[in-house]
Structures are given as C-alpha cells and as structure tokens.
N, CA, C and O of each residue as an XYZ file, in Angstrom:
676
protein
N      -4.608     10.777     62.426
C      -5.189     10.937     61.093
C      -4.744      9.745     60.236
O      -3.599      9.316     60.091
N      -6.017      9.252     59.639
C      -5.381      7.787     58.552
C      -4.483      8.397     57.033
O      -4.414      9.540     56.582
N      -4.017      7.396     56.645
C      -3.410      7.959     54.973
C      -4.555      8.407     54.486
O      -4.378      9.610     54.296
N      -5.522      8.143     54.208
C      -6.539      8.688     53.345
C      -6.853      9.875     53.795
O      -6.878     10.744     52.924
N      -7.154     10.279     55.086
C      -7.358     11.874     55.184
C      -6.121     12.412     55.196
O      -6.218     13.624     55.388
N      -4.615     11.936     55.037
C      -3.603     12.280     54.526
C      -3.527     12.903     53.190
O      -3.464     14.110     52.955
N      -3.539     12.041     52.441
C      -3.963     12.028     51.088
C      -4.939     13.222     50.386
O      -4.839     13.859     49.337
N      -5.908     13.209     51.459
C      -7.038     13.816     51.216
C      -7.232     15.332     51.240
O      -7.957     16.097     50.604
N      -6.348     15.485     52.177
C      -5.785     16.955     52.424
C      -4.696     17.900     51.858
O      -4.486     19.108     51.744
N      -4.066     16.617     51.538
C      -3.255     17.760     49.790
C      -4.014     17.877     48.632
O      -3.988     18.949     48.027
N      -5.017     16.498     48.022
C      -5.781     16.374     47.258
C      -6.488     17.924     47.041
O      -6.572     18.654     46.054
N      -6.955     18.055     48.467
C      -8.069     19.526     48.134
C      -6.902     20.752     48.081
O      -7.112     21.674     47.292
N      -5.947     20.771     48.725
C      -5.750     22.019     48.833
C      -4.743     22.028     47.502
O      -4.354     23.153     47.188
N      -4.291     20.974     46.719
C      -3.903     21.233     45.015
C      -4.178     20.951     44.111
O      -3.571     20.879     43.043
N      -5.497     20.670     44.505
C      -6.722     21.006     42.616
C      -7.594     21.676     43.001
O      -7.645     21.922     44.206
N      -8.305     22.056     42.357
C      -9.684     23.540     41.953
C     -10.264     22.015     42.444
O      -9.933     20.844     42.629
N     -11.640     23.183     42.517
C     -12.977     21.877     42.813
C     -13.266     21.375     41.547
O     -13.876     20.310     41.634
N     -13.011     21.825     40.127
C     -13.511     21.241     38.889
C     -12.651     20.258     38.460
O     -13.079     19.513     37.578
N     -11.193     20.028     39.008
C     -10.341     19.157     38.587
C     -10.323     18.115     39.814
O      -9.323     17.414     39.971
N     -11.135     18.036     40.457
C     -11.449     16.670     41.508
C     -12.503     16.718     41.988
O     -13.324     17.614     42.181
N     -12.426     15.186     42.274
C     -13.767     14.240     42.760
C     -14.398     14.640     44.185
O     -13.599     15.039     45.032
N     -16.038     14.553     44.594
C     -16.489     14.573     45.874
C     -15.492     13.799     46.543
O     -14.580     13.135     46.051
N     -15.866     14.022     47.977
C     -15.067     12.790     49.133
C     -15.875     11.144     48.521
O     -15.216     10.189     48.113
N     -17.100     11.175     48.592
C     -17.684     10.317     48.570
C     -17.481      9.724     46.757
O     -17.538      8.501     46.625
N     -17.306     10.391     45.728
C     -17.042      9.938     44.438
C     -15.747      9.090     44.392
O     -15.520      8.020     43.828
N     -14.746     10.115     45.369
C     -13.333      9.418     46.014
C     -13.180      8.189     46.157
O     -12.643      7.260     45.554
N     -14.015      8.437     47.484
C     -14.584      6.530     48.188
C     -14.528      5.488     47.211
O     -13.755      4.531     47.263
N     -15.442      5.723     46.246
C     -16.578      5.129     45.194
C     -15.108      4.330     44.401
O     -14.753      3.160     44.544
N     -14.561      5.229     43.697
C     -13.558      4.687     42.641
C     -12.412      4.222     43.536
O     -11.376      4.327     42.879
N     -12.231      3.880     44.422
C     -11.081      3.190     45.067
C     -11.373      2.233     45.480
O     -10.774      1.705     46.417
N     -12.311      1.770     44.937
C     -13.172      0.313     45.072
C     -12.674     -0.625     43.480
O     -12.702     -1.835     43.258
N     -12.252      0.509     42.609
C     -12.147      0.474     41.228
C     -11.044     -0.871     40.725
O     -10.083     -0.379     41.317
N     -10.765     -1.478     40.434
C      -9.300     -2.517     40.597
C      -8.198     -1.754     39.502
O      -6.992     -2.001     39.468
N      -8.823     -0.897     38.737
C      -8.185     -0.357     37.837
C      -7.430      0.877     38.532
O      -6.322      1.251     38.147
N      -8.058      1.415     39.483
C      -7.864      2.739     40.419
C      -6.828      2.524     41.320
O      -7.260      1.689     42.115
N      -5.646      2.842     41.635
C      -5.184      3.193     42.835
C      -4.124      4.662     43.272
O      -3.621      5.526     42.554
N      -4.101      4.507     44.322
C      -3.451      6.181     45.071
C      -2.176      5.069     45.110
O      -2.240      3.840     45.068
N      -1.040      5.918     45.203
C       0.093      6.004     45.469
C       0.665      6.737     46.256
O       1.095      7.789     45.783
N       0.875      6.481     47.654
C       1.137      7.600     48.747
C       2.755      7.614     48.435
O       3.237      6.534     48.094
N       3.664      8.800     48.531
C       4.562      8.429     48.386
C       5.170      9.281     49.973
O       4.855     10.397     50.387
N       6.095      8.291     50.568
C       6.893      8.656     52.563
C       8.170      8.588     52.031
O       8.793      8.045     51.119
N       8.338      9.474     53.106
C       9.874      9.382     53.429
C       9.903      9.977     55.048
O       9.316     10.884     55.638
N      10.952      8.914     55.432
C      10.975      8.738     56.889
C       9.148      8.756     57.745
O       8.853      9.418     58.739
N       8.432      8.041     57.141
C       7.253      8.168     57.628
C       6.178      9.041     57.011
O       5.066      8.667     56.637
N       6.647     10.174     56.968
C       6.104     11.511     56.417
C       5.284     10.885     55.590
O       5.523      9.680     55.502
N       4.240     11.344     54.835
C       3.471     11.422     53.662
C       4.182     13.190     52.577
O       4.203     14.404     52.781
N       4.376     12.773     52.098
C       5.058     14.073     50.994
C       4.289     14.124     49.984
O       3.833     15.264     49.895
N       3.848     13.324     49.022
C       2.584     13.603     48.220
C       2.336     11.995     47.478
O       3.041     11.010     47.696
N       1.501     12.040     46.838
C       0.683     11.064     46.370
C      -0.069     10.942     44.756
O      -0.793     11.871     44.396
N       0.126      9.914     43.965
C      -0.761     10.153     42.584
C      -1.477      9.309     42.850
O      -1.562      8.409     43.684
N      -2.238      9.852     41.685
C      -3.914      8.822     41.745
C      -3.695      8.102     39.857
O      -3.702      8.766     38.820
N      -3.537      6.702     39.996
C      -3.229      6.231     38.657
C      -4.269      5.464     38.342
O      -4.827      4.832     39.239
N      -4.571      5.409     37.439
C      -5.326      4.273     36.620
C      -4.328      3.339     35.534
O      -3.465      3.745     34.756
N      -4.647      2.394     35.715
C      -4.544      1.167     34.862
C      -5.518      0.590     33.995
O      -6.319     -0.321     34.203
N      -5.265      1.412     32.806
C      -6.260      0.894     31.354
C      -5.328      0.108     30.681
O      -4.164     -0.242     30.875
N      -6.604     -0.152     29.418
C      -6.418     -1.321     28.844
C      -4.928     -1.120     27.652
O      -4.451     -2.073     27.036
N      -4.427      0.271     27.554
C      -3.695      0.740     26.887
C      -2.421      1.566     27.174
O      -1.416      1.604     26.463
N      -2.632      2.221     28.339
C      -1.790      3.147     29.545
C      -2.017      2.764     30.106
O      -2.675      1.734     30.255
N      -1.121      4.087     31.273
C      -0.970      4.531     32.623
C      -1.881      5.493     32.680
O      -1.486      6.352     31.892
N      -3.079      5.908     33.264
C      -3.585      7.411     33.127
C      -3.020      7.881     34.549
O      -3.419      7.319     35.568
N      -1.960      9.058     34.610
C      -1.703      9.738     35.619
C      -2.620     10.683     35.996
O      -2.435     11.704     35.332
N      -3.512     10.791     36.757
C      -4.856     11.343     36.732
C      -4.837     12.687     37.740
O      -5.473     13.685     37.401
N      -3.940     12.660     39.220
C      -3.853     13.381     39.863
C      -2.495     13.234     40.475
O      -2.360     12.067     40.845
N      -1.307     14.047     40.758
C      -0.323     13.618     41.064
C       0.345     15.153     42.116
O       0.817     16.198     41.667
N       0.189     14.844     43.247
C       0.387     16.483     44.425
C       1.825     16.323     45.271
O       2.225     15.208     45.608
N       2.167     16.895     45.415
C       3.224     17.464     46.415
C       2.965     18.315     47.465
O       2.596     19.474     47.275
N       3.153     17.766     48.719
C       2.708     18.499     50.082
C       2.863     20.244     49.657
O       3.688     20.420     48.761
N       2.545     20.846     49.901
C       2.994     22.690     49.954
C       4.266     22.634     50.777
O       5.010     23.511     50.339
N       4.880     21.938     51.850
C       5.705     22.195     52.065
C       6.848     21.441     51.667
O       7.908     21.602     52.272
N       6.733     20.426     50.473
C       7.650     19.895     50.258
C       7.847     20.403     48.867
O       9.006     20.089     48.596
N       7.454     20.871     48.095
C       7.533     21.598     46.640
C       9.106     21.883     46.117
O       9.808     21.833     47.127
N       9.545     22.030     45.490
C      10.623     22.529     45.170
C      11.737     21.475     45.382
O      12.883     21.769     45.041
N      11.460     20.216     45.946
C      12.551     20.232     46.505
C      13.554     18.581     45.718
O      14.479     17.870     46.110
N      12.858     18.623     44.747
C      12.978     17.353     44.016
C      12.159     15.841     44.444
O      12.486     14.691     44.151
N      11.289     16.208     45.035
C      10.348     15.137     45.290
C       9.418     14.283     43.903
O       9.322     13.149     43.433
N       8.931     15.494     43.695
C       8.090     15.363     42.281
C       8.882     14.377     41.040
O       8.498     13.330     40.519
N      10.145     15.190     40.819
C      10.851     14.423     40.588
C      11.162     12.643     40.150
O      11.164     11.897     39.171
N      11.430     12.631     41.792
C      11.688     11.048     42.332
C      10.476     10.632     42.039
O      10.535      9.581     41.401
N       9.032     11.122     42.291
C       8.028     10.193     42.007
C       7.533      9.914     40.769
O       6.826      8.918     40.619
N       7.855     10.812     39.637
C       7.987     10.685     38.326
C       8.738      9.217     37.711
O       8.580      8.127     37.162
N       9.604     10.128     38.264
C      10.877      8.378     37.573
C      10.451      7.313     38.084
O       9.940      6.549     37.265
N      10.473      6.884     39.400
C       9.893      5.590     39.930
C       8.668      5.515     39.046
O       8.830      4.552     38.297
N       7.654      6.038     38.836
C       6.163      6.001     37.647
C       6.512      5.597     36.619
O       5.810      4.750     36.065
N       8.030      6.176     35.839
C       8.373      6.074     34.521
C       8.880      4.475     34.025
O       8.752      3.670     33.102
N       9.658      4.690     35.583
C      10.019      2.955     35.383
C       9.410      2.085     35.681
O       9.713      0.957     35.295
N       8.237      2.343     36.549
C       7.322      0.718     36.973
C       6.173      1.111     35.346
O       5.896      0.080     34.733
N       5.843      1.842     35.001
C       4.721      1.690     34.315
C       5.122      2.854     32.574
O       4.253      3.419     31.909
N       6.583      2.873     32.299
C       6.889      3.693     30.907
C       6.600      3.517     29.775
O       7.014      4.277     28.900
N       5.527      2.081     29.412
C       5.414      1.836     28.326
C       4.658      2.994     27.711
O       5.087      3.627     26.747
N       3.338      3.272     28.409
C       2.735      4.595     27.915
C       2.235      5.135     29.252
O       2.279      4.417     30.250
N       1.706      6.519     29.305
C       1.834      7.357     30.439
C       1.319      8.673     29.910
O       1.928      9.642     29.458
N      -0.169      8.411     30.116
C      -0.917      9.749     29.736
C      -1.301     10.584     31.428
O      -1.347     10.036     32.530
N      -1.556     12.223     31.040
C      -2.037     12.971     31.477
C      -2.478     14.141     31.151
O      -2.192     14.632     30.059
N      -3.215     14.746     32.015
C      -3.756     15.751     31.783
C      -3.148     17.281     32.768
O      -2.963     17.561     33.952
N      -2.994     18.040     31.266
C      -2.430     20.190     31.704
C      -3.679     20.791     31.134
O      -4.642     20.485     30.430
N      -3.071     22.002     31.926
C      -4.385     23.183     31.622
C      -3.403     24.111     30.065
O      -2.213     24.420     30.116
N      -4.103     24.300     29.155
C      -3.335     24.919     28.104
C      -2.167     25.720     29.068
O      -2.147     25.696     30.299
N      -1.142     26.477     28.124
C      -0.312     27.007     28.724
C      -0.394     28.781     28.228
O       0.084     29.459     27.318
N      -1.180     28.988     29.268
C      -1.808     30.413     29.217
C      -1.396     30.795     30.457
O      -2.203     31.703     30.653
N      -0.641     30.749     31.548
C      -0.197     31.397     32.544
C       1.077     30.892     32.859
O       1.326     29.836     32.278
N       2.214     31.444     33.812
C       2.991     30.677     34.104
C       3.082     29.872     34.649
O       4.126     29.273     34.389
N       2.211     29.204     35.747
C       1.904     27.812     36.257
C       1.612     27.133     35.417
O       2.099     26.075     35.813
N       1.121     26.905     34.424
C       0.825     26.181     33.813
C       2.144     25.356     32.981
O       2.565     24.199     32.972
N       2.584     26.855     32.196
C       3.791     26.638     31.209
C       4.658     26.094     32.123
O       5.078     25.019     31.695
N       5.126     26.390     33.246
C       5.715     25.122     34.235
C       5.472     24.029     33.917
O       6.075     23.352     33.085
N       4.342     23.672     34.698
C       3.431     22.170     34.588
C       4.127     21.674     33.496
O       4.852     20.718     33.771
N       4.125     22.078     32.205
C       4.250     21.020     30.982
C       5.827     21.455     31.104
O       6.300     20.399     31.522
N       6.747     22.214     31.012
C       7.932     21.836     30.913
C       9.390     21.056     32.215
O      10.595     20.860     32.377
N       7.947     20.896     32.828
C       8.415     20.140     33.962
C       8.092     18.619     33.670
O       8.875     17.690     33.865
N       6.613     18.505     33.093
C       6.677     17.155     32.286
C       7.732     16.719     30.848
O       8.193     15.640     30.476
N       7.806     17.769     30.437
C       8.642     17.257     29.202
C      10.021     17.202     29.699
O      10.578     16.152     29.378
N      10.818     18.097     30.456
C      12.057     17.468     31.182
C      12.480     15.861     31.537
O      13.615     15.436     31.753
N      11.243     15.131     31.528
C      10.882     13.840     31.485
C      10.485     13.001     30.789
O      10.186     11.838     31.059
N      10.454     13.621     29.717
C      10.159     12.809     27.867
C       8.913     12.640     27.864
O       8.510     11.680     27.207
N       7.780     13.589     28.662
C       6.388     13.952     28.140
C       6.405     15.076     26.844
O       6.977     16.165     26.793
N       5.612     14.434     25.884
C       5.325     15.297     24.385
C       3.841     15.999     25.145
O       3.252     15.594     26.147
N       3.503     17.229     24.218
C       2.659     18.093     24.709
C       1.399     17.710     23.092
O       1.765     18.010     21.955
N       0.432     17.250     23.282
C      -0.662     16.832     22.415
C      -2.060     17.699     22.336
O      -3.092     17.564     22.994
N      -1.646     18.863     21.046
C      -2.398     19.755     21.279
C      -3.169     19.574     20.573
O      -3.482     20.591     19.954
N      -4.076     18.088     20.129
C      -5.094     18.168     19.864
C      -6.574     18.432     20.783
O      -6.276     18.248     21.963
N      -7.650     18.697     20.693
C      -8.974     19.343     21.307
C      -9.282     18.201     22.091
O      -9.632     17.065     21.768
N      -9.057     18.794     23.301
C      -9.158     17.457     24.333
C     -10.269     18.261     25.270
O      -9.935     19.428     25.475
N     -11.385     17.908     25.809
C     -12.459     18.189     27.041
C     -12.348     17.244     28.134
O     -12.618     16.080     27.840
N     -12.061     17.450     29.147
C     -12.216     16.989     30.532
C     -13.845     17.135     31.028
O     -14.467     18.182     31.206
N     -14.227     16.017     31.156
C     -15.766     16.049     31.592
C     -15.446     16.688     32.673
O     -14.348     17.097     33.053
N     -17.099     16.783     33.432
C     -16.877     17.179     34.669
C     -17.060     16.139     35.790
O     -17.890     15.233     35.731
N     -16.393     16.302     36.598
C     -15.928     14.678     37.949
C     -17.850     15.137     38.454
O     -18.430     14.118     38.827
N     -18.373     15.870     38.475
C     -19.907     15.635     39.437
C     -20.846     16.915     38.705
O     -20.695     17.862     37.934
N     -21.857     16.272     39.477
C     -22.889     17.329     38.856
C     -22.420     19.217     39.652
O     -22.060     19.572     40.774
N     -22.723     20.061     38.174
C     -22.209     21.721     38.829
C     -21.081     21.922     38.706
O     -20.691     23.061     38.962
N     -20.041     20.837     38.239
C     -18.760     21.453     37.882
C     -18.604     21.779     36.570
O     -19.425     21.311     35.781
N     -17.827     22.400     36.209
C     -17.310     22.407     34.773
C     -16.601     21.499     33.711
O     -15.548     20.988     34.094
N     -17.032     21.208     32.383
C     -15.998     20.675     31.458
C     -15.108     21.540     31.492
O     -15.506     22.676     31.752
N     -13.329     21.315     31.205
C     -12.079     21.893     31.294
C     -11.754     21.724     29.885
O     -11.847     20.583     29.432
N     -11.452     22.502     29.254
C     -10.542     22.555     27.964
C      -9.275     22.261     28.358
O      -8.825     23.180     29.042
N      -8.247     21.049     28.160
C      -6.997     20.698     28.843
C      -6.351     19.857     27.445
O      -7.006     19.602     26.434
N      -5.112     19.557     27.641
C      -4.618     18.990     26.422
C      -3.682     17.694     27.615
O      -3.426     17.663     28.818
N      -3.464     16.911     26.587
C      -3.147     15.644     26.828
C      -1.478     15.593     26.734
O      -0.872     15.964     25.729
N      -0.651     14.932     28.271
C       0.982     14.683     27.624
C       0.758     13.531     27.662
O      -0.281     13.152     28.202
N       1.754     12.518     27.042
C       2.235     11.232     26.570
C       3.390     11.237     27.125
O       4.073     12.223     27.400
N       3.687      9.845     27.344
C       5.369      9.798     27.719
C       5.311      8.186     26.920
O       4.208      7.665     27.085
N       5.957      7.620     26.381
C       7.457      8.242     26.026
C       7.381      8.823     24.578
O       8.475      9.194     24.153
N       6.275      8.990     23.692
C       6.174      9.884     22.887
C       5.223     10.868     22.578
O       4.483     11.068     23.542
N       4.926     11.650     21.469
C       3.207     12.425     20.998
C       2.542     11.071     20.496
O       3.098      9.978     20.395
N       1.563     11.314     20.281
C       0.429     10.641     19.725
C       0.216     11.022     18.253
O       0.201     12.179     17.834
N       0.065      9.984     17.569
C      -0.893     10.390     16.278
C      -2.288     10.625     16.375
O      -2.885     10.475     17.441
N      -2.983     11.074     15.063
C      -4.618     11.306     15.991
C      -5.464     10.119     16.556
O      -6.309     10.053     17.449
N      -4.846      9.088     15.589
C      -5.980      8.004     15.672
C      -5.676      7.752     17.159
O      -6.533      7.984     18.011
N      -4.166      7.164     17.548
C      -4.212      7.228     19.132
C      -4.558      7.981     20.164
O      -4.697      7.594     21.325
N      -4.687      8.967     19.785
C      -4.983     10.143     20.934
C      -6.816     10.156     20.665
O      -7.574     10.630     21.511
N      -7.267      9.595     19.448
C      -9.036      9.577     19.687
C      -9.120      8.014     20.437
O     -10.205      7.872     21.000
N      -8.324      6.968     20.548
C      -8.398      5.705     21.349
C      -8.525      6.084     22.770
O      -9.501      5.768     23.450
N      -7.093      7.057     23.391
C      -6.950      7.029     24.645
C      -8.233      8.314     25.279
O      -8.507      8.541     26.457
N      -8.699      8.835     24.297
C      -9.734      9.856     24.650
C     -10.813      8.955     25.486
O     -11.094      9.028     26.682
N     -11.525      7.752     24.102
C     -12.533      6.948     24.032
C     -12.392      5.940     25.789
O     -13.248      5.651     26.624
N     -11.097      5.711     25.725
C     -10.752      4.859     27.081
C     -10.969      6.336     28.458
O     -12.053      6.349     29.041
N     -10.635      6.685     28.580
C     -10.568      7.561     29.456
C     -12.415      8.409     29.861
O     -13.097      8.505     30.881
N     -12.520      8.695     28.927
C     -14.218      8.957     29.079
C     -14.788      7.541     29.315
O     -15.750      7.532     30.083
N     -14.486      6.589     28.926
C     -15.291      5.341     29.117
C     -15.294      4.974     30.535
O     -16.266      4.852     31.280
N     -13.935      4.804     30.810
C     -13.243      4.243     32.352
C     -13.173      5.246     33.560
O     -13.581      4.969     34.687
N     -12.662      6.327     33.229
C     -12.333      7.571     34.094
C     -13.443      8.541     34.545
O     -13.965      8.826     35.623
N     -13.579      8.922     33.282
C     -15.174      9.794     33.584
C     -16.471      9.244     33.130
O     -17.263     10.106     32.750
N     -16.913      7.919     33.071
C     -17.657      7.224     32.480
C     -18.974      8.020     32.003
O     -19.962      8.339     32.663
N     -18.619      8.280     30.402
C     -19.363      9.119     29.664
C     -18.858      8.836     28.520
O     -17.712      8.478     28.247
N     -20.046      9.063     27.636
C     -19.251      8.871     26.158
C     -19.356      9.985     25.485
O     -20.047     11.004     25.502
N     -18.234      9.394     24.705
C     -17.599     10.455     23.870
C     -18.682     12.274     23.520
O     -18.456     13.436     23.857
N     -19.812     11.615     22.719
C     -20.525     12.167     22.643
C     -21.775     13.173     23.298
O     -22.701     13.687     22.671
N     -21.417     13.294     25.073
C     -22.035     13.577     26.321
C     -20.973     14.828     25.986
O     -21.517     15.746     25.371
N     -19.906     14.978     26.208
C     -18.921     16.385     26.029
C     -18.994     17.032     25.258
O     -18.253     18.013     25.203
C-alpha cells in the first residue's frame, strides 16, 4: 500500500463525509503548491497525518488524524508542537461548536496549546456537490482574532480552500 492510500485510510475513517473531500477532489488539490499532507512515522509506521495549507496570511490546519490505534497516546501532541514551531506565526482551524463531549475535547485539547476559541459565525462550505454547509467556529494560535481579522481569514479560506465567495454561503 503507497502513503497516500495510507493517508487515505485514516482520512475516511476520521471525518464524516461532509468534513472531507472526494478521492478524486483529494487528487485535484495536491497538485495545489499551497496544499500539502504531512505524514507523520515513527519507526516506519504511518501514525497520522495533517493536511495544511499555506496562505497568504496563515497556516490553515485543515485536517489533522491520528491512526485509531494510536490515539491517546501523545502523538497528536508531538505533531502539534512540531506545526507550532515550523509554522506559529498564525495557525487557523476549524471545531464543530462544543455541543457534545467530543467536541468540547477537540477545543480544549487545542487550547492546551495556546489555540483561542473564535466564536464568531463561521460556515464551512461544502467540499462537493450533496454535502452539507457546517456551522463550525474558528481556533487561532497564538491568539483570538478581532473581527476585522477573522472576516480576512474567512475571505482567504473560502477564496483558496473552498473556492467560493463569501457570498455563495
């Protein structure tokens, strides 16, 4: 099996189908120069992998998984910090509000890491035709956002990421 169907196989089995791309949309943006995966090994292994973008303003941490069997175990962690330090100037992503306990995880597992939680009205287009827009809110690292910045990194992110404007959501 290559890294990419490596990759590819935690990809599906830890996002919903509305929070990721076809195989073939996949393909498409890793052609992107702005786009790349980050496999992260140890002793060979593949353990998990983010999917980053490089805009004109951030980091967009866009998708970031941990094998199922490596969870818990401070991996996530390690791949955080190494992220924080090659790329900490700014460092956006995207949580699902914190309406369940997975979720409320999710963000206080980011803020353990000097992600602020930005609860202004943020929509996640949808990655293909038949999926859903996501109501999700935005973290920052290394601080919150004021509004005007958080309507910049919106404008970049629909432009670059989900190429749609503003006004399509």
């Amino acid at each position: 099996m290559n890294r990419f169907e490596d990759v590819w196989e935690i990809y599906t089995e830890a996002f919903p189908v509305d929070e990721r791309r076809s195989r073939i949309s996949q393909c498409r943006i890793m052609n992107n120069t702005r786009y790349q995966i980050i496999p992260y090994l140890r002793e060979g292994q593949l353990i998990g992998f983010m999917g980053l973008w490089k805009l004109p303003s951030f980091v967009f941490l866009e998708h970031f998984a941990i094998k199922k069997a490596f969870r818990g175990l401070g991996y996530g962690t390690e791949m955080l910090k190494e992220l924080l330090i090659l790329h900490g100037e700014r460092v956006i992503l995207e949580v699902e509000p914190p309406e369940n306990h997975v979720a409320q995880s999710r963000i206080s597992f980011y803020e353990r890491h000097g992600f602020s939680l930005n609860t202004y009205k943020y929509i996640q287009p949808p990655y293909e035709d038949g999926q859903r827009a996501l109501p999700l809110f935005l973290m920052s690292y290394p601080k919150s956002l004021a509004k005007e910045a958080f309507d910049g990194i919106v404008g970049e992110l629909y432009q670059f990421v989900y190429e749609v404007s503003a006004d399509k959501v």
